[in-house]
C-alpha positions in Angstrom: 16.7 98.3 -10.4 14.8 94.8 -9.8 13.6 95.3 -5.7 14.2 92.2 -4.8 14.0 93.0 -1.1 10.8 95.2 -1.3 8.9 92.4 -3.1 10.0 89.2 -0.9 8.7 90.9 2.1 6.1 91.8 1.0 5.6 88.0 -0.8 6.2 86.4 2.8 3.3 88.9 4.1 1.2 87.3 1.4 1.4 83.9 2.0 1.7 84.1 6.1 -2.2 83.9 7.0 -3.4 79.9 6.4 -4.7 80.1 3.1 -8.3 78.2 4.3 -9.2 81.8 5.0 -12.0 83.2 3.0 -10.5 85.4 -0.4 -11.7 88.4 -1.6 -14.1 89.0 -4.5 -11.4 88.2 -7.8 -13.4 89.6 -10.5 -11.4 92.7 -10.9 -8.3 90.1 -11.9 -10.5 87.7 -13.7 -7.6 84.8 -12.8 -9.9 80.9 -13.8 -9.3 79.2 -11.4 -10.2 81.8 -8.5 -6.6 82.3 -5.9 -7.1 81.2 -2.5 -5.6 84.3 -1.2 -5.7 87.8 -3.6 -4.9 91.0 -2.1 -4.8 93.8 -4.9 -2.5 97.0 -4.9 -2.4 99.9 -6.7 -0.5 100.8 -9.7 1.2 98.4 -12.6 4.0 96.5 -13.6 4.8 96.9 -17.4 6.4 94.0 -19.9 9.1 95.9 -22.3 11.5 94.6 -24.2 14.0 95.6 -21.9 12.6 92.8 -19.4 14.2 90.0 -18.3 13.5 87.0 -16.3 15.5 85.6 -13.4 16.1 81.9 -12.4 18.9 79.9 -11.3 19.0 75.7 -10.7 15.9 74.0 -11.1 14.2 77.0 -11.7 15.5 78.0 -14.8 13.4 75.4 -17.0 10.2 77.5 -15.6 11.7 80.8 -16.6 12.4 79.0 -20.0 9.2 77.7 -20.9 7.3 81.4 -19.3 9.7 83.2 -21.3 8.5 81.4 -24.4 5.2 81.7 -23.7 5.3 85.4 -23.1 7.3 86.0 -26.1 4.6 84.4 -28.7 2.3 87.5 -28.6 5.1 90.5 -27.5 7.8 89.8 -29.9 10.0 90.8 -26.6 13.1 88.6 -26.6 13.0 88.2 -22.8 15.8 86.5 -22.2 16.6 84.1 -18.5 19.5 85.6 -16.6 20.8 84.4 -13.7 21.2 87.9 -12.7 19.9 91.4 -14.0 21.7 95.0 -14.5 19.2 97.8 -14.1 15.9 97.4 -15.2 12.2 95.1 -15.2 12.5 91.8 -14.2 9.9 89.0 -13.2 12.3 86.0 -10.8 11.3 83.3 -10.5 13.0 81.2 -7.7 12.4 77.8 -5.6 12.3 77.8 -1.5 11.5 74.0 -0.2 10.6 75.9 2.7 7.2 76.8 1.4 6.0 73.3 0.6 4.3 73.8 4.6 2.3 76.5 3.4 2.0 76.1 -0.4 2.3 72.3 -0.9 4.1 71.3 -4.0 1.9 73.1 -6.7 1.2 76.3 -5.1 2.8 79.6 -5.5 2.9 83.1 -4.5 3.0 86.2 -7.1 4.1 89.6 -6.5 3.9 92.3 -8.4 5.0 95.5 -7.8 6.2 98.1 -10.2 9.1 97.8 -10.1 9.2 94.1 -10.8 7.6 90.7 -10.2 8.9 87.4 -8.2 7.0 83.9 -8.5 7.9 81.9 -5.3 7.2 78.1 -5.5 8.7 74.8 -3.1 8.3 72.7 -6.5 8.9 73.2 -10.8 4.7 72.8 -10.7 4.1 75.8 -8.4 6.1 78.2 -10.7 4.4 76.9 -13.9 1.1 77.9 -12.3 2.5 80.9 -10.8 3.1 81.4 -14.5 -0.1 80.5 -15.7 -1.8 82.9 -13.1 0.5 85.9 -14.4 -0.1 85.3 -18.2 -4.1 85.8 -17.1 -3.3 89.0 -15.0 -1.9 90.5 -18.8 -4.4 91.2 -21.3 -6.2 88.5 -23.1 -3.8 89.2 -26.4 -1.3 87.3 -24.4 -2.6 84.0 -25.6 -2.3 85.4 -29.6 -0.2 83.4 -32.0 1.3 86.1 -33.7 2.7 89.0 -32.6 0.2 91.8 -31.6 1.5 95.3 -32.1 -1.9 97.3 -31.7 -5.6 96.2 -30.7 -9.0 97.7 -31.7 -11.1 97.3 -28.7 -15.2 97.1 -29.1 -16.8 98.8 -26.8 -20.6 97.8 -25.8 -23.2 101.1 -26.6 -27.0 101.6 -25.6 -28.9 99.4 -28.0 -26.6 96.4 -28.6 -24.7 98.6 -30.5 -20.7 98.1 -30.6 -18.7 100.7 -30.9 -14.9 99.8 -32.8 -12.2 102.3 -31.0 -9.3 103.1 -33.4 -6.1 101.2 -33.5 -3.7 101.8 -30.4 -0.4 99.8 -28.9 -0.7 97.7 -26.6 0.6 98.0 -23.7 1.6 94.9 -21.8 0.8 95.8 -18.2 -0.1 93.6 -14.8 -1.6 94.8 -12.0 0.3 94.7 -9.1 -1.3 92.2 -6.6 -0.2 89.6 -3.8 -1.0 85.9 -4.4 -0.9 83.5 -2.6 -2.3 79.9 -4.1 -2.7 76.4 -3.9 -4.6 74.2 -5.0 -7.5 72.2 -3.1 -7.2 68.5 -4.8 -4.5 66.9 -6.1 -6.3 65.0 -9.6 -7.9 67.8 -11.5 -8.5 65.7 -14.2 -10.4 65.3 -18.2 -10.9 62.7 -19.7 -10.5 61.9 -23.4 -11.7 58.8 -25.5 -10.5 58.3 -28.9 -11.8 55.0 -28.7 -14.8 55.6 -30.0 -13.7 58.9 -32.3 -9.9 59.0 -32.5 -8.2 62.4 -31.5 -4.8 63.0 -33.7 -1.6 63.6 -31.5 -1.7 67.3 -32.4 -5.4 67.7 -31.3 -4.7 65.6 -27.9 -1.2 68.2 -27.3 -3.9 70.9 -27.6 -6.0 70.3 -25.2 -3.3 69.4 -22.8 -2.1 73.3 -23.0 -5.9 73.9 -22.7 -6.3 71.8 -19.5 -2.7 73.0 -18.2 -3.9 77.1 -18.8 -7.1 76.0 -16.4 -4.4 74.3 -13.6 -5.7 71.1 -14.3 -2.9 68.1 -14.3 -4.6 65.0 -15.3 -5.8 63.6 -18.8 -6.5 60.5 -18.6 -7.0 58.7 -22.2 -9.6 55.7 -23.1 -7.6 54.1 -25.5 -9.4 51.3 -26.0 -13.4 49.9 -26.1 -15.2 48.0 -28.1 -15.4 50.5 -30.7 -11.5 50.4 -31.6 -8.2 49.7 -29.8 -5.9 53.0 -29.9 -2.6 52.0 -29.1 0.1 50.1 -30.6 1.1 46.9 -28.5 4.3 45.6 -30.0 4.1 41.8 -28.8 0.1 41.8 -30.0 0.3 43.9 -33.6 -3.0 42.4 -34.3 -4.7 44.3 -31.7 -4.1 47.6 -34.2 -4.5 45.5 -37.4 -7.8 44.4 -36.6 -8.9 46.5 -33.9 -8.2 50.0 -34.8 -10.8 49.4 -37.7 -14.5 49.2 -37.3 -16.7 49.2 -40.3 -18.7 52.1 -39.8 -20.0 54.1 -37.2 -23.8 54.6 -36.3 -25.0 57.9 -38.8 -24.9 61.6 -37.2 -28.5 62.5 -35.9 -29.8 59.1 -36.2 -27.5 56.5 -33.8 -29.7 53.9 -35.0 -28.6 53.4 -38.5 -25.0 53.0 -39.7 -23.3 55.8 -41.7 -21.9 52.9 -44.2 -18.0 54.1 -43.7 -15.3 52.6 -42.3 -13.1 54.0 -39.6 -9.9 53.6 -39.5 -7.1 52.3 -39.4 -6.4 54.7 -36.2 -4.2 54.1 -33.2 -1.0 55.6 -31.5 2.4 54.2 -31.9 4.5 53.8 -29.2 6.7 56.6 -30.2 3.6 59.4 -30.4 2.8 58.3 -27.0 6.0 58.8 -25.8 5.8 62.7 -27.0 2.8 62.5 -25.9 3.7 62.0 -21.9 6.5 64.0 -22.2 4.7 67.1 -24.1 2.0 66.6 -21.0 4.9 66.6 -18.4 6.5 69.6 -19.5 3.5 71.1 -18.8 2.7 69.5 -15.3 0.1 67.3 -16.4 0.0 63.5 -16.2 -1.6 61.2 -19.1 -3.2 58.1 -17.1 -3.8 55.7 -19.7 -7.0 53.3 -19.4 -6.9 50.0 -21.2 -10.7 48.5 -20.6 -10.9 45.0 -18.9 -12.6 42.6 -19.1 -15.5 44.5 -20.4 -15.4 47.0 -23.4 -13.1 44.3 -24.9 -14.9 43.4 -28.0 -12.1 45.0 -30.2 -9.5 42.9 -28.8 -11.6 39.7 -28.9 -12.0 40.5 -32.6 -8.0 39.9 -33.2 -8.0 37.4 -30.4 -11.3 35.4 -30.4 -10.2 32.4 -28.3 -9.7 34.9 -25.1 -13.8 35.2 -25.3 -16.1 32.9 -23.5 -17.6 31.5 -26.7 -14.6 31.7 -29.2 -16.3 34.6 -31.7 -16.0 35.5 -34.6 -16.1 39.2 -33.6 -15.6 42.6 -35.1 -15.2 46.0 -33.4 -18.7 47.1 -33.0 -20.3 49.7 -35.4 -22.6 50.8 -32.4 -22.5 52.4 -29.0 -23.4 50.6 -25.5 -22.4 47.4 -24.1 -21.2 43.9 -25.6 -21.8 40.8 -23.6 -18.7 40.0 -24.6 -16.0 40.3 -22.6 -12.9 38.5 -21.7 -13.1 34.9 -20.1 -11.8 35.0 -16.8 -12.0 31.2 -16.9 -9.1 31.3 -19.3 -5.4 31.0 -18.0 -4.3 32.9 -21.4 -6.9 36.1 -20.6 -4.9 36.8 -17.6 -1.1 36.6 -18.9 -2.6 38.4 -22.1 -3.5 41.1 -19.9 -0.4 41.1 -18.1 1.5 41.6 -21.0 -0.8 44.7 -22.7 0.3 46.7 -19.6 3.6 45.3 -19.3 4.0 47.7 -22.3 1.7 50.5 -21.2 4.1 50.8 -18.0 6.6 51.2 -19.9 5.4 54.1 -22.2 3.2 55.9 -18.8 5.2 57.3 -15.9 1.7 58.0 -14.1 1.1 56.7 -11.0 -2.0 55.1 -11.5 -3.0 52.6 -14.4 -6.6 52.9 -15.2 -8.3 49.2 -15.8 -12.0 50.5 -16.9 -14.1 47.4 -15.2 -17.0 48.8 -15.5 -20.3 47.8 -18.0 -18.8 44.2 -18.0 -22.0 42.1 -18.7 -21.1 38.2 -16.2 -24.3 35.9 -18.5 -21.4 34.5 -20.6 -19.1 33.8 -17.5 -22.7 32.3 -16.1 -22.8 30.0 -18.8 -19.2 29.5 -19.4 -17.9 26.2 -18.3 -13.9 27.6 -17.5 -15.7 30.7 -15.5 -17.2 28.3 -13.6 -14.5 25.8 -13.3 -12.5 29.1 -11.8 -15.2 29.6 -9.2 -14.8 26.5 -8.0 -11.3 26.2 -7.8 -11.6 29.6 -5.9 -14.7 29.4 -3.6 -16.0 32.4 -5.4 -19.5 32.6 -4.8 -20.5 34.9 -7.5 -19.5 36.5 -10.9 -18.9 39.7 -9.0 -16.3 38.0 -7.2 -14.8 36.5 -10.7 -14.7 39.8 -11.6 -12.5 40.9 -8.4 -10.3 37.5 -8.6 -9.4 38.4 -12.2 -8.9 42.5 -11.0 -6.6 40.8 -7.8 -4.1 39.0 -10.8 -4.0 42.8 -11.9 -3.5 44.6 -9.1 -0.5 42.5 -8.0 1.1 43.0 -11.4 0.6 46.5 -11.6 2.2 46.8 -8.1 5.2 44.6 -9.2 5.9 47.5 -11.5 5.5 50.2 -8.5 2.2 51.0 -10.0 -1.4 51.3 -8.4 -4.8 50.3 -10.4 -7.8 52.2 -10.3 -11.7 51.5 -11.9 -14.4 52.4 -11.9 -17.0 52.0 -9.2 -18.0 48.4 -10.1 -15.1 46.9 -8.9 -16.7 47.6 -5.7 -19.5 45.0 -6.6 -17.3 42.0 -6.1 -14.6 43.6 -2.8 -12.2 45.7 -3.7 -8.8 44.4 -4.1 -6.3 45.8 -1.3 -4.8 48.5 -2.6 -7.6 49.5 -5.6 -8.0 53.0 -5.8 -12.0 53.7 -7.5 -13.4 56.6 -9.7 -16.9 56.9 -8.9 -19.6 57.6 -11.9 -22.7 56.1 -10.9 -23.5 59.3 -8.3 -21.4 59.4 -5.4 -22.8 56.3 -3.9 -19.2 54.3 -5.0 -16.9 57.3 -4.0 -18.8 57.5 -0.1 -18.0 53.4 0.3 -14.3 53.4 -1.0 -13.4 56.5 0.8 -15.2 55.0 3.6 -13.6 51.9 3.3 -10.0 53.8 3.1 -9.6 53.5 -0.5 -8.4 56.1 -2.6 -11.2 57.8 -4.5 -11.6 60.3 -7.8 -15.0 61.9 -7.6 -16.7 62.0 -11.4 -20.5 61.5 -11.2 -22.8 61.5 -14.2 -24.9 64.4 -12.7 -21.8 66.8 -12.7 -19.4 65.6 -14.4 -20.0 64.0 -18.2 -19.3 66.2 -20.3 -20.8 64.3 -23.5 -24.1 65.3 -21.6 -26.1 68.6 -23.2 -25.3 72.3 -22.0 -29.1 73.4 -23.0 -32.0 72.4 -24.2 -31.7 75.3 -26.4 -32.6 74.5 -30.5 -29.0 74.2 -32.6 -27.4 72.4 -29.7 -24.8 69.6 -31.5 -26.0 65.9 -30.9 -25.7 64.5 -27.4 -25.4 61.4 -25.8 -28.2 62.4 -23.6 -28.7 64.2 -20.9 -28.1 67.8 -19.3 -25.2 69.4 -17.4 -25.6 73.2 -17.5 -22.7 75.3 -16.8 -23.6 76.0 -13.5 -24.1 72.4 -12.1 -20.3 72.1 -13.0 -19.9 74.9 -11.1 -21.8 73.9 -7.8 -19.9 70.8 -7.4 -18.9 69.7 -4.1 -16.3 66.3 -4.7 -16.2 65.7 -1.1 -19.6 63.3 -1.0 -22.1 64.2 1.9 -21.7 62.1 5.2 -17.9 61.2 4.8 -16.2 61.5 7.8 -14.1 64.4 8.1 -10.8 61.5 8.8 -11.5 59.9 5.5 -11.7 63.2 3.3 -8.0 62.7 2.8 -8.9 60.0 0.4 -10.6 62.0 -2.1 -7.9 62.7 -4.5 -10.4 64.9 -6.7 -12.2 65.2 -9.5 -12.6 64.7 -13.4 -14.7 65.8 -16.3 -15.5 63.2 -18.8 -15.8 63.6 -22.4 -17.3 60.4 -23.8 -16.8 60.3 -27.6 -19.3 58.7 -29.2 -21.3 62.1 -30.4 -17.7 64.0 -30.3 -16.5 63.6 -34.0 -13.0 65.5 -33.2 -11.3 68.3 -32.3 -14.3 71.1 -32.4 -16.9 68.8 -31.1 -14.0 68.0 -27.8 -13.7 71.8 -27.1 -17.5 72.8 -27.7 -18.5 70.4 -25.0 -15.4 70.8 -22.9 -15.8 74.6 -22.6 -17.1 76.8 -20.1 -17.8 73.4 -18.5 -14.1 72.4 -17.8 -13.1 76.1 -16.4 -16.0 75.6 -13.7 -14.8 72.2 -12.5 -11.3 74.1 -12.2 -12.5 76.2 -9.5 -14.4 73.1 -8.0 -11.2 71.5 -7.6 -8.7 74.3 -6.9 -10.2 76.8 -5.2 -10.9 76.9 -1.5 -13.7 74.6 -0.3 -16.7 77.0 0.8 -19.8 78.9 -0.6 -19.0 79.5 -4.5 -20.3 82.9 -6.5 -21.9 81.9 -9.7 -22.3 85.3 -10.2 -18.3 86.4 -9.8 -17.4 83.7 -11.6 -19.1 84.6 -14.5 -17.8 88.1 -14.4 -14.5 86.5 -14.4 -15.3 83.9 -16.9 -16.7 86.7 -19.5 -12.8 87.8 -19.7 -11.7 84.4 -19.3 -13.4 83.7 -22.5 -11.6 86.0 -24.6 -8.1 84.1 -24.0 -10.1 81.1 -25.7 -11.1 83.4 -28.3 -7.6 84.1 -29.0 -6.3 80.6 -28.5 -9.3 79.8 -31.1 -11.4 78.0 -29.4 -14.7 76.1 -30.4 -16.1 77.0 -26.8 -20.0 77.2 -26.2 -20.8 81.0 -26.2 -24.3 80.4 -24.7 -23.6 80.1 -21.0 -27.8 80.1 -19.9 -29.7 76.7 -20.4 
């Protein structure tokens, strides 16, 4: 018989103590990112066929979706009861109560043998819950086929590995007391198909990649210079022209062109649509990022006359910067811009909308005689200040559709607009004076956080933008900036990994430079803040690594520089 009582007293016990306190050592549960609170029993709970799972309300959807996951690899049918007869059972069930003590994505797990209970105030906390209980099973959980028996290798003297014979698995978790939450609230990657275009099914992937590592935010560069990604239904030149470039600069040798053209790539409306609702499903939020005024040059090359100097233009075929970008100076730039994210509101829930201003070039504004008429008319006393005039117009728009804009950290250079929220790259420099400031801030410096950057300087490393961001820099990052006052840490909403695409070809390229890295910012931004164990995270992280093996992978195996 389930024990319900047994296991919810024991569940309160777990999550009683403020969960700031100090956990144990979590290698012997290898769980990525590491629990604020663990305390580890003794014996094991066992998944059978004969289990079900238990959820009523809201609640149910959870069990659904943990259910199927569970199913993939054990063939059990593991069906969602609202109530069980004799026999295992993992509940799952929702208590608003918690949100004091767990917020709205934590959880607390218990296992016991005689059954398991995930406890959450919010649908998020039991999907991590979840997530944390597939990890506590062996790595086989994360097969796409149905595993029957395993062969396990076992090291020997010598390097030698040792193949045991064939034996069933056995689908067991060790019964433990969790009780979690997570530190920030964006835990975030970053993709760019702007410069190398990620297919729908490769972008749903890493989704259930960022999701297994509790990460919630993807935001998505959809357009650049390079290429504009996403289909705009009053503008259908923006795709027709600027989702082709023609060619890219060669592999091993950025200076020359590879003499083929890319493209035509974008998203329709109706793939971003599954997109955002394939991401929410699993508790993660796409924040779209639509580049203005800089990083423009494909849109410039359907619409020249929105340019200072009226063009002709072409997406570029090269990386870096244009000089040019989109004339403030122009009445038309500013409704044009108004209407791109009319529709981007409409196909992204998210809270924020991502405007890029950053690496936008002012010497055509300087020379350009509407730029300067607007100045005038505005008692702007420099380009910078263009720059914020043109990101004010935005801001307001965005917040007529209950949205909020965020940048990167040079729309400082010009004021920040009231109610600007900043994503700091250049250092932590940006992040220090917005948070200051009482702005909103998402930590993601170059030094820690691009992931297009080099692992090692070891030989056979794939091409880089430049750069190195071993695995335990990731690791060691603090996103609260030194010499913030402890009132203003509030407004650090987190962190995110970037992964820059113009030496990430697709799919394998994403993942090889995405992983270990993007597990260690996990624990930067989940775990407790405090001292960090390099050392017991790589214990953990050796395990961790054969789930990616199973889930296939194209991690970096090579974990030293």
């Amino acid at each position: 018989m389930f024990a319900r009582l047994t296991i919810q007293v024991t569940l309160m016990a777990a999550i009683a103590a403020p969960l700031a306190a100090a956990p144990p050592k979590g290698a012997e549960l290898n769980v990525i990112p590491r629990p604020a609170k663990v305390e580890v029993g003794e014996g094991t709970f066992e998944l059978t066929g004969g289990t079900v799972l238990l959820a009523e309300g809201d609640a149910r959807a959870e069990a659904e979706k943990l259910a199927a996951a569970l199913r993939t690899a054990t063939g059990f049918e593991l069906p969602v009861r609202a109530k069980a007869k004799d026999g295992s059972a993992i509940r799952l069930q929702l208590d608003a109560a918690l949100e004091a003590e767990l917020g709205k994505e934590g959880y607390a797990l218990a296992v016991e043998p005689a059954g398991v209970i995930i406890r959450a105030a919010a649908p998020a906390g039991l999907f991590y819950g979840g997530v944390t209980l597939r990890q506590l099973l062996p790595e086989f959980i994360f097969s796409d086929t149905v595993v029957k028996q395993v062969s396990l290798a076992v090291p020997e003297i010598g390097g030698h590995v040792r193949r045991e014979p064939p034996r069933p698995v056995r689908w067991t978790i060790p019964c433990v007391r969790i009780a979690d939450r997570p530190r920030f609230a964006w835990r975030g990657l970053l993709l760019d198909p702007a410069r190398h275009f990620l297919p729908p099914a490769d972008v749903k992937r890493m989704i259930d990649l960022i999701a297994l590592h509790k990460l919630n935010s993807l935001q998505m560069h959809l357009t650049d210079d390079q290429g504009w990604r996403i289909e705009i239904r009053k503008y259908p030149l923006l795709t027709q022209v600027g989702s082709v470039r023609a060619e890219s600069p060669r592999l091993g040798d950025r200076r020359k062109g590879d003499g083929k053209p890319y493209g035509p790539f974008f998203y329709t409306q109706a793939q971003v649509r599954e997109l955002v609702a394939y991401a929410a499903e699993r508790n993660v939020t796409i924040v779209p990022e639509i580049e203005m005024p800089g990083h423009f040059l494909a849109a410039l090359s359907a619409f020249p006359h929105l340019s200072c100097t009226g063009g002709p233009f072409k997406p570029w075929t090269r990386w870096g910067i244009s000089h040019d970008i989109l004339c403030a100076g122009n009445d038309e730039s500013v409704q044009f811009a108004q209407d791109v994210l009319a529709e981007v509101v409409e196909l992204f829930p998210s809270r924020f909308i991502h405007i890029g201003g950053d690496e936008a070039p002012r010497d055509r504004w300087k020379a350009c005689p509407k730029c300067q008429a607007r100045m005038k008319a505005e008692g702007l006393a420099s380009e910078a200040q263009l720059q914020t005039w043109f990101n004010s117009r935005i801001e307001k728009f965005l917040a007529s559709k209950g949205r909020r804009m965020i940048g990167w950290d040079e729309i400082l250079e010009g004021g920040l607009t009231p109610q600007a929220a900043v994503m700091s790259w250049r250092g932590t420099a940006g992040g220090l004076a917005a948070a200051g400031a009482g702005h909103d801030v998402v930590m993601s410096p170059t030094s820690h956080c691009y992931f297009d950057y080099a692992q090692s300087k070891a030989p056979g490393e794939p091409e880089a933008i430049g750069g190195l961001i071993p695995l335990a820099r990731v690791y060691g990052f603090e996103p609260i900036p030194p010499g913030l006052p402890a009132e203003r840490h509030k407004h650090i909403l987190g962190a995110q990994g970037n992964l820059w695409s113009e030496y990430l070809h697709g799919r394998k390229d994403v993942e090889y430079f995405a992983f270990p890295r993007a597990a260690a910012l996990a624990e930067a931004v989940w775990s407790p803040a405090g001292p960090r164990d390099f050392a017991d995270f790589r214990a953990r992280l050796a395990v961790h690594l054969r789930r990616l093996d199973q889930l296939d992978v194209n991690y970096r195996k090579e974990t030293e520089e």
